[in-house]
C-alpha positions in Angstrom: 91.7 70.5 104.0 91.7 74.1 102.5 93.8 76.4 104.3 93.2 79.6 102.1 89.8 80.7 103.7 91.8 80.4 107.1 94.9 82.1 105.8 92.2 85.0 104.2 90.3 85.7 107.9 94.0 85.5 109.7 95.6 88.1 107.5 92.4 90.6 107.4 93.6 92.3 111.2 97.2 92.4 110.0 96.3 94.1 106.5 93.6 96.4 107.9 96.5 97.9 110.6 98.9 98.1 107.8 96.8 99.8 105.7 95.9 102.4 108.7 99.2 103.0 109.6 100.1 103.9 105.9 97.0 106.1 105.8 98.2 107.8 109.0 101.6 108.5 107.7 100.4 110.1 104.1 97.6 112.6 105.8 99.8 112.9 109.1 102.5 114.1 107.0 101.9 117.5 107.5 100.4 117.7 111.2 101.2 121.2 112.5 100.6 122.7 115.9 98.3 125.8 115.7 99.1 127.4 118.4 102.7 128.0 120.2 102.5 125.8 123.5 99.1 124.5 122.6 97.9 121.1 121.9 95.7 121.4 119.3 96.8 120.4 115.5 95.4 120.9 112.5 96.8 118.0 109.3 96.1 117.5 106.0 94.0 120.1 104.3 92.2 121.5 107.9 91.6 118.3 109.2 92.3 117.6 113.2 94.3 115.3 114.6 91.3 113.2 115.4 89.8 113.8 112.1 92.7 112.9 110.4 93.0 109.5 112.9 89.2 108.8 111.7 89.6 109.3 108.3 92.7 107.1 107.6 90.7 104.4 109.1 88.2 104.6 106.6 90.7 104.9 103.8 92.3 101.8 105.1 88.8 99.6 105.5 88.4 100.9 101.6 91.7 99.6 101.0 91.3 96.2 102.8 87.6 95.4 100.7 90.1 96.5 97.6 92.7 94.2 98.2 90.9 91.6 99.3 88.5 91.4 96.1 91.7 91.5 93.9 93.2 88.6 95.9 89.6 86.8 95.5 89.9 87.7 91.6 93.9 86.3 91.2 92.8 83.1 93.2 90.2 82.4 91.1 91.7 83.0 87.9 94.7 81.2 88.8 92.8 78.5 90.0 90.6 78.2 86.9 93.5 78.3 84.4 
Protein backbone atom coordinates (compact mmCIF):
# COMPACT_ATOMS: atom_id res chain seq x y z
CA UNK A 1 0.00 0.00 0.00
CA UNK A 2 1.23 3.62 -0.62
CA UNK A 3 1.64 5.65 2.37
CA UNK A 4 2.94 8.98 0.75
CA UNK A 5 -0.59 10.40 -0.24
CA UNK A 6 -1.43 9.74 3.56
CA UNK A 7 1.84 11.03 4.86
CA UNK A 8 1.09 14.32 2.29
CA UNK A 9 -2.78 15.08 3.78
CA UNK A 10 -1.27 14.35 7.52
CA UNK A 11 1.54 16.85 7.29
CA UNK A 12 -0.53 19.71 5.40
CA UNK A 13 -2.16 21.06 9.18
CA UNK A 14 1.31 20.77 10.73
CA UNK A 15 3.18 22.74 7.79
CA UNK A 16 0.39 25.31 7.27
CA UNK A 17 0.75 26.26 11.37
CA UNK A 18 4.41 26.31 10.90
CA UNK A 19 4.42 28.38 8.26
CA UNK A 20 1.87 30.86 10.08
CA UNK A 21 3.75 31.03 13.05
CA UNK A 22 6.92 31.95 11.11
CA UNK A 23 4.84 34.52 9.19
CA UNK A 24 3.67 35.94 12.49
CA UNK A 25 7.11 36.28 13.89
CA UNK A 26 8.76 38.16 10.66
CA UNK A 27 5.73 40.95 10.32
CA UNK A 28 5.13 40.79 14.31
CA UNK A 29 8.56 41.68 14.70
CA UNK A 30 8.06 45.19 15.07
CA UNK A 31 4.46 45.37 16.81
CA UNK A 32 4.33 48.66 18.67
CA UNK A 33 1.69 50.08 21.03
CA UNK A 34 0.38 53.49 19.66
CA UNK A 35 -0.81 54.84 22.43
CA UNK A 36 0.64 54.85 26.16
CA UNK A 37 -1.94 52.56 28.17
CA UNK A 38 -3.88 51.71 25.09
CA UNK A 39 -4.49 48.59 23.35
CA UNK A 40 -4.35 49.28 20.02
CA UNK A 41 -0.97 48.27 17.80
CA UNK A 42 0.07 49.10 14.77
CA UNK A 43 3.08 46.25 13.07
CA UNK A 44 4.80 45.99 10.06
CA UNK A 45 4.58 48.87 7.77
CA UNK A 46 0.85 50.33 9.32
CA UNK A 47 -0.64 47.21 9.50
CA UNK A 48 -2.89 46.20 12.86
CA UNK A 49 -2.50 43.59 14.93
CA UNK A 50 -5.36 41.89 13.20
CA UNK A 51 -4.19 42.81 9.93
CA UNK A 52 -0.94 41.66 10.47
CA UNK A 53 -2.63 38.07 12.08
CA UNK A 54 -4.74 37.93 8.59
CA UNK A 55 -2.03 38.58 6.47
CA UNK A 56 0.61 35.97 7.73
CA UNK A 57 -2.14 33.57 7.17
CA UNK A 58 -2.20 34.13 3.75
CA UNK A 59 1.56 34.26 3.32
CA UNK A 60 1.67 30.90 5.01
CA UNK A 61 -1.39 29.21 2.68
CA UNK A 62 1.11 30.68 -0.35
CA UNK A 63 3.84 28.98 1.39
CA UNK A 64 2.13 25.59 1.97
CA UNK A 65 0.79 25.40 -2.14
CA UNK A 66 4.74 26.27 -2.59
CA UNK A 67 6.16 23.61 -0.73
CA UNK A 68 3.87 21.24 -1.42
CA UNK A 69 4.30 21.47 -5.34
CA UNK A 70 8.19 21.35 -4.86
CA UNK A 71 7.69 18.12 -2.75
CA UNK A 72 5.25 16.80 -5.61
CA UNK A 73 8.13 17.89 -8.17
CA UNK A 74 11.33 16.02 -5.95
CA UNK A 75 8.89 12.87 -5.65
CA UNK A 76 8.36 12.62 -9.01
CA UNK A 77 11.74 13.12 -10.24
CA UNK A 78 13.18 10.97 -7.83
CA UNK A 79 10.85 8.50 -8.51
CA UNK A 80 11.25 8.59 -12.27
CA UNK A 81 15.12 8.39 -12.19
Amino acid sequence: MNYIPLLFVLSAVPLLLANWFIAAMILGRDCAFLYEGGNITECAGGLSEEEMTATSGLIALVLLVIQMGLIVLVRRRTHGS
